[in-house]
N, C-alpha and C positions, 0 to 999 in steps of 0.2 A: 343135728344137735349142736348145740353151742359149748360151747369150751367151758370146763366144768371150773368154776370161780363159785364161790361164798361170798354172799352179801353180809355175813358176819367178820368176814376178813377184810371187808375194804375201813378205810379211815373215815369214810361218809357214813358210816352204817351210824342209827339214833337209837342206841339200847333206852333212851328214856322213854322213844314212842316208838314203840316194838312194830316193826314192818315199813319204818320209813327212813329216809335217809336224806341228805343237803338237796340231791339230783331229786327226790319225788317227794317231799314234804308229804302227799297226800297221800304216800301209800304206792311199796312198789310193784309197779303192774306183774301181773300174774306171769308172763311171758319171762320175765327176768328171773323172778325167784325160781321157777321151776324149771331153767336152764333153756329154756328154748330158743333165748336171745341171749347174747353174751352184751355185756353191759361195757366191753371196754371199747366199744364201738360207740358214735353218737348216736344217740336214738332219738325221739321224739318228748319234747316238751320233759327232757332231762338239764335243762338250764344251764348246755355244755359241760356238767359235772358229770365223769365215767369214775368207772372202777378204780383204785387207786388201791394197791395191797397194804393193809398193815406192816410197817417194816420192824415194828419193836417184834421181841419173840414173843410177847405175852400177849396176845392180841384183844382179849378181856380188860385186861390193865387197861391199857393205853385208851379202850372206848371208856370205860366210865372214868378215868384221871381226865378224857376230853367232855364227856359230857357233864361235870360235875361244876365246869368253870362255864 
């Protein structure tokens, strides 16, 4: 089991197109969301984009002040 990370806590995550993010435009593979891969590794056809935490504390805020622009 992979190291237990939220693709809602990284700064890549696209709250505008729910289940994707910079590294998977098209939708993040199943293996990631459901922990089985830990994403702060390179993985495949991730576009060298890994996990990255949210640093602000509000972590809501900070995706949609980023996806608004």
């Amino acid at each position: 089991m992979a190291k237990e990370i939220s693709c809602l806590d990284c700064k890549h995550f696209d709250l505008g197109n729910w289940g994707t993010c910079k590294a998977y435009k098209d939708g993040i593979p199943f293996e990631i969301v459901s922990g089985e891969l830990s994403h702060t590794d390179k993985l495949p056809n991730d576009n060298g984009i890994r996990f990255e935490p949210i640093k602000d504390t509000n972590a809501w805020c900070y995706i949609l002040q980023k996806n608004r622009t």
